[in-house]
C-alpha positions as CSV (number, residue, x, y, z in Angstrom):
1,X,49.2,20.1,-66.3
2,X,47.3,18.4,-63.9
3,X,48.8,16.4,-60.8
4,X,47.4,13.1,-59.5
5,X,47.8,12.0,-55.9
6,X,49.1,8.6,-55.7
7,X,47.9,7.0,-52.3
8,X,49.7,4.9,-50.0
9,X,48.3,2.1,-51.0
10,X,48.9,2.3,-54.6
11,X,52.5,2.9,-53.5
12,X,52.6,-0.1,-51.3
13,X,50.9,-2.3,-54.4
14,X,53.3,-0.4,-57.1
15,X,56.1,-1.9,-54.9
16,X,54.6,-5.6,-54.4
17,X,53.9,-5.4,-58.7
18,X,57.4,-4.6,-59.3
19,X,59.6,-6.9,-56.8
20,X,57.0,-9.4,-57.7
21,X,57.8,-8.7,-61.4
22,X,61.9,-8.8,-60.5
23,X,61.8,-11.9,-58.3
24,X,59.7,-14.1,-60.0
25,X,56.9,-13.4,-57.4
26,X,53.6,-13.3,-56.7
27,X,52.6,-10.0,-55.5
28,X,50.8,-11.7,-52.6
29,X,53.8,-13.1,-51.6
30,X,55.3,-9.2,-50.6
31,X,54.4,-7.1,-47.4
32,X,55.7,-3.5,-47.7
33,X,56.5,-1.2,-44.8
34,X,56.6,2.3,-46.1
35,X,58.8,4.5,-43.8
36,X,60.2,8.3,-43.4
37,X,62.3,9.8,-41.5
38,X,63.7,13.2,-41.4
39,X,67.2,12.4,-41.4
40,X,67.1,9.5,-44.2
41,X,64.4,10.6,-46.3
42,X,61.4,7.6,-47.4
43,X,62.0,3.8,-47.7
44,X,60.4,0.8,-47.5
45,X,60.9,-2.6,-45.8
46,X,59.8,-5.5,-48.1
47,X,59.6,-9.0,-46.6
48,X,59.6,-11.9,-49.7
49,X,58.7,-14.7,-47.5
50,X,61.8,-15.5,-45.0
51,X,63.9,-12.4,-46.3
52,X,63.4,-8.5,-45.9
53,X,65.2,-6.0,-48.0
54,X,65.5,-2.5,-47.2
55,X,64.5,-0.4,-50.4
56,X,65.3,3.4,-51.0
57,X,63.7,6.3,-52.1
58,X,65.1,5.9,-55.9
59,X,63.8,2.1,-55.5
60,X,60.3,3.5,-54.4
61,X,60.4,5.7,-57.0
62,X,61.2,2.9,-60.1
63,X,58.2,1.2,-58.3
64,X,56.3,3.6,-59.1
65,X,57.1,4.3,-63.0
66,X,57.1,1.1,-63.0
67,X,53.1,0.7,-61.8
68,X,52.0,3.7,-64.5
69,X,53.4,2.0,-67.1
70,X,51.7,-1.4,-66.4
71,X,48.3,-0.2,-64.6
72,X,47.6,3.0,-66.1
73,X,49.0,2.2,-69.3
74,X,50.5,5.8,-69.1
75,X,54.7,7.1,-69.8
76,X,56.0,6.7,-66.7
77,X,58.9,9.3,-68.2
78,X,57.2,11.9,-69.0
79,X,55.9,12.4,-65.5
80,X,56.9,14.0,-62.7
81,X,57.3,12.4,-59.5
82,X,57.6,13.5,-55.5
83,X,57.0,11.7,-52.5
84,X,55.3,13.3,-49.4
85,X,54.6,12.8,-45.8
86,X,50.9,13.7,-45.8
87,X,49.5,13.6,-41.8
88,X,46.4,12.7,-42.6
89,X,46.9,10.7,-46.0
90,X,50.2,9.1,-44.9
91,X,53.0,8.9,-47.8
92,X,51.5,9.7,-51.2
93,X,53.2,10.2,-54.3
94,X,52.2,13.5,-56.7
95,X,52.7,12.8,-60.3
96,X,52.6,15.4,-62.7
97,X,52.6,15.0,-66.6
């Protein structure tokens, strides 16, 4: 099984692709804020012109599946997914199929 590493930026654009694909948006129209802490876990802070919504790990996560599915044309079921806090890399996302 091999494992990619999904960057932050791919998780930031994953995010913008699939609020934009929710809210009738488009994805230049979304500025993420990726975020972890150790008590709360990851999330993100999208702003959608005047409004921001706080999104959670299982959000970030749906994001994600949803981006394989559409971009890399791949099942984004049959993967495995885990978000890290990488020190050098920032948050990444390993996805193994």
């Amino acid at each position: 099984m091999e494992e990619i590493t999904i960057s932050e930026q791919d998780i930031v654009n994953a995010l913008c692709l699939h609020l934009a694909s929710k809210k009738g948006l488009s994805p230049n129209e979304i500025q993420i804020e990726l975020m972890f802490d150790d008590d709360y876990g990851f999330s993100a802070e999208a702003y959608l012109g005047e409004r921001k919504q706080i999104l959670i790990e299982a959000n970030i996560i749906e994001a994600i599946r949803f981006w394989i599915e559409t971009e890399k044309g791949a099942d984004p079921y049959a993967a495995s997914l885990r978000l890290e806090c990488d020190d050098e890399q920032g948050i990444v996302a390993y996805y193994q199929n």
